[in-house]
C-alpha positions in Angstrom: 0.0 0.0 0.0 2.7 2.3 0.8 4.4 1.7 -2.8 1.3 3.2 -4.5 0.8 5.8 -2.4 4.7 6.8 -3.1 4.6 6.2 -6.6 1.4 8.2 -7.2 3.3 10.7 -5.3 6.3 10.9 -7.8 3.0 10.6 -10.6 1.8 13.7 -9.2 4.9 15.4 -8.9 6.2 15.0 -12.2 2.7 16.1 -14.1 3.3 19.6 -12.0 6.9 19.4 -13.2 5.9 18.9 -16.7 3.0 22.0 -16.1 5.2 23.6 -14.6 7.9 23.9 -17.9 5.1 24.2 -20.2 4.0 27.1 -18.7 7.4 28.7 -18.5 8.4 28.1 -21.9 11.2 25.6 -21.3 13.6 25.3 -24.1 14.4 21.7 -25.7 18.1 22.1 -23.4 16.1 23.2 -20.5 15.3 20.8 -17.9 14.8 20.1 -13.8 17.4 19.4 -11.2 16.4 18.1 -7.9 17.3 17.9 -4.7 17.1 17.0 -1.6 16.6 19.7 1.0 15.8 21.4 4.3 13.8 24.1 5.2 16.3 26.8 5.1 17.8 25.5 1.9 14.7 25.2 0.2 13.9 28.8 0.8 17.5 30.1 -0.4 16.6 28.1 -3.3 13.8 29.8 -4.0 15.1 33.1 -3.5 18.0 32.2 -6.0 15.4 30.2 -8.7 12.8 30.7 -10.1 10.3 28.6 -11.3 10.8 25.8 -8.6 8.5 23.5 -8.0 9.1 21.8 -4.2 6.8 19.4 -2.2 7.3 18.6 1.8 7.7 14.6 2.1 8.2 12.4 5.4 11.6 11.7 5.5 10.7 8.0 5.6 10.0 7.9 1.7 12.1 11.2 0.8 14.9 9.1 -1.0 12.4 6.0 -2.5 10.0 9.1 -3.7 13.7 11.3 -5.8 14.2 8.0 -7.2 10.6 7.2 -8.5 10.8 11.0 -10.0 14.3 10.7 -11.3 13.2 7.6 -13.0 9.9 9.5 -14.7 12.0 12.4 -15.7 14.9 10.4 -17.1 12.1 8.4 -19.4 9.9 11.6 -20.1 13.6 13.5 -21.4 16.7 11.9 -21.5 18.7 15.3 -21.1 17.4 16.3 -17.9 20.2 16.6 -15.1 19.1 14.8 -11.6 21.8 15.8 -8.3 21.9 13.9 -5.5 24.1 14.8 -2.3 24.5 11.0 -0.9 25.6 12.9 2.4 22.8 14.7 3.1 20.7 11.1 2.7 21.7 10.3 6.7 20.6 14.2 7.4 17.8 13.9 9.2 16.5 17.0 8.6 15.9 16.8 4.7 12.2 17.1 4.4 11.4 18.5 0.5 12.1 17.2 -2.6 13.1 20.4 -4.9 12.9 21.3 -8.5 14.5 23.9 -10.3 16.2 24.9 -13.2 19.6 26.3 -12.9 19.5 28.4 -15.9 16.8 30.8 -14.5 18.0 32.5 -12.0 15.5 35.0 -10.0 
């Protein structure tokens, strides 16, 4: 049960990722990074990106949930660039999966 609940998690999350470009005009080149953050870094994210797209996840599924959306984006667009910092994984504190583009800066 928990499985589909995550997966319809990264479902959701990658249809407002997809929105999300479409609406912004994303270019061909143009694509998500994600992340795993905290609080605080979420926020200087957004004051350093924009769009970003960011959802708050129990830290429980954090890691199974960036590798289900990884996964979609990689098979929606092969060019799209994925970052994970394995040493914030044991960081308790990591609560949002992030997406932003780091070509559009605010």
């Amino acid at each position: 049960m928990a499985n589909k609940i995550v997966d319809f998690q990264a479902k959701v999350y990658v249809y407002d990722l997809n929105n999300c470009a479409r609406e912004f005009g994303f270019k061909d080149d143009e694509g998500w990074e994600l992340s795993l953050a905290t609080q605080d870094e979420r926020k200087a994210l957004e004051k350093k990106y924009y769009p970003i797209v960011s959802t708050k996840v129990l830290p429980e599924i954090l890691v199974e949930l960036f590798g289900l959306v990884k996964d979609k984006l990689v098979q929606a667009r092969s060019n799209i660039q994925n970052k994970l910092d394995t040493g914030n994984q044991a960081n308790s504190n990591m609560q949002y999966l992030v997406a932003f583009n780091p070509k559009r800066y605010r």
